[in-house]
Structure formats: structure tokens, C-alpha cells
N, C-alpha and C positions, 0 to 999 in steps of 0.2 A: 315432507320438508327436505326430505335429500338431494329431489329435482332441481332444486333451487340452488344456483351457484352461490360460494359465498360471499362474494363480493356483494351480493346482493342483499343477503342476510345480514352483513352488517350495519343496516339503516332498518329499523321496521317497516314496516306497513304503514301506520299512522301516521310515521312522520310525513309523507309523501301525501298523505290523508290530507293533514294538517293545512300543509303547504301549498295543497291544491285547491283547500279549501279557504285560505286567505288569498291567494292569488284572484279565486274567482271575484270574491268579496271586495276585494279593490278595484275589480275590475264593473262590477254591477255599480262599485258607489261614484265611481269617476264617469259611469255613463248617466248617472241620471242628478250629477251635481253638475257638470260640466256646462259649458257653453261655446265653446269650441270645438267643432267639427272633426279637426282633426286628433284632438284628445281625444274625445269620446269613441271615433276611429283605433287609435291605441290602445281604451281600454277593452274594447270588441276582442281585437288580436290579442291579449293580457288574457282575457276570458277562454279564447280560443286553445290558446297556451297551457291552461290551467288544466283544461279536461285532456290534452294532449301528456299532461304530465302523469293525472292520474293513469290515462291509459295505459302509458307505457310502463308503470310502475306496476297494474295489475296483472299485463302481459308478463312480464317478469318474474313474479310471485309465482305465478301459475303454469309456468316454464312453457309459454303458448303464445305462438308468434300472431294471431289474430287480432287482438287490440294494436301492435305494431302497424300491423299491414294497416286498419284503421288511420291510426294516427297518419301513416304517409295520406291517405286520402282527405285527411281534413286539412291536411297541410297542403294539398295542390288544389283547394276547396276557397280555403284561405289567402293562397298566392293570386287564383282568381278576385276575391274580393276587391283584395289590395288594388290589383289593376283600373276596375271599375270603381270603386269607390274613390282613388286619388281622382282620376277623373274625372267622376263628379264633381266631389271639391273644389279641383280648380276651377271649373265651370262656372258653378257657384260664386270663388272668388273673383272672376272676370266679371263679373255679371252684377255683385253686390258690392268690389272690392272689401268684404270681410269674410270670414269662417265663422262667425255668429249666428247659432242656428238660431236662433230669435227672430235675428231679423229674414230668417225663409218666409214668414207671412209676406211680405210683399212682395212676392214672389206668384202670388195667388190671382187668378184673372180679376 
């Protein structure tokens, strides 16, 4: 426990636990209530966010900069997504004029 700065030590562990582990949970419930493309987009990156959190909080804990290094990689993983997935979307919306993944079936040959 001494590796550990304390700035660090003064939040536990759990809380970060906690935190990570609501964030994901709003993010699973927004992706499978939603109907809206680009929410459920948001809650992907909320999702994404969430195990970034924990990372860097375990990183931390265990004064080891490899969950770090991690996280930058899901975050330039992530910035990719964004790219491709807005542009689908808009695709989409030229195409259906809505973000209603419902109406994707006619979309189908």
C-alpha cells in the first residue's frame, strides 16, 4: 500500500468499482431499451467509458502503468468507431430519413 500515492488512496477501490459498474449498467440498459441509433451509439461509448474507468483506476491501485497504456488504446479503438459508425448513421438517415433502428428491416433486399 505505500506504492500507491495518496491522492489515490483517498477514494477506495469500490468506489471506482461501484461507479464503473453503474455506468456500464446504464449503458447495457440504454442499449437494449433504446430506439434510436444514435443513443444506443452513446450508450456503446458510456459502456466503453466505463471499463476505461475501471482501468485506469486499477492501474493506479497497483502503481502499473499497463492498464493506462490500455485505456489509450481503446480510446484510439473508440475514436475509430465514432468515425465509422456516425457515418453510417448518417447513411442511414439519408436513406430512411430516421435514426429508428426498427425501421432498418426495410432496409432488407
Amino acid at each position: 500500500m505505500n506504492q500507491i500515492p495518496e491522492i489515490i488512496r483517498t477514494i477506495p477501490l469500490e468506489y471506482y468499482l461501484f461507479f464503473s459498474t453503474a455506468l456500464f449498467a446504464i449503458g447495457v440498459i440504454g442499449v437494449l431499451t433504446r430506439r434510436n441509433a444514435i443513443i444506443i451509439f452513446m450508450c456503446v461509448e458510456l459502456m466503453l467509458n466505463a471499463v476505461n474507468v475501471l482501468l485506469t483506476a486499477l492501474s493506479a491501485y497497483r502503481a502499473d502503468a499497463n492498464g493506462q497504456v490500455f485505456v489509450f488504446f481503446i480510446m484510439a479503438v473508440a475514436a475509430a468507431e465514432v468515425c465509422v459508425g456516425l457515418a453510417i448513421i448518417v447513411m442511414i438517415y439519408r436513406n430512411i430519413r430516421s435514426t429508428d433502428v426498427q425501421l432498418l428491416n426495410h432496409l432488407k433486399w
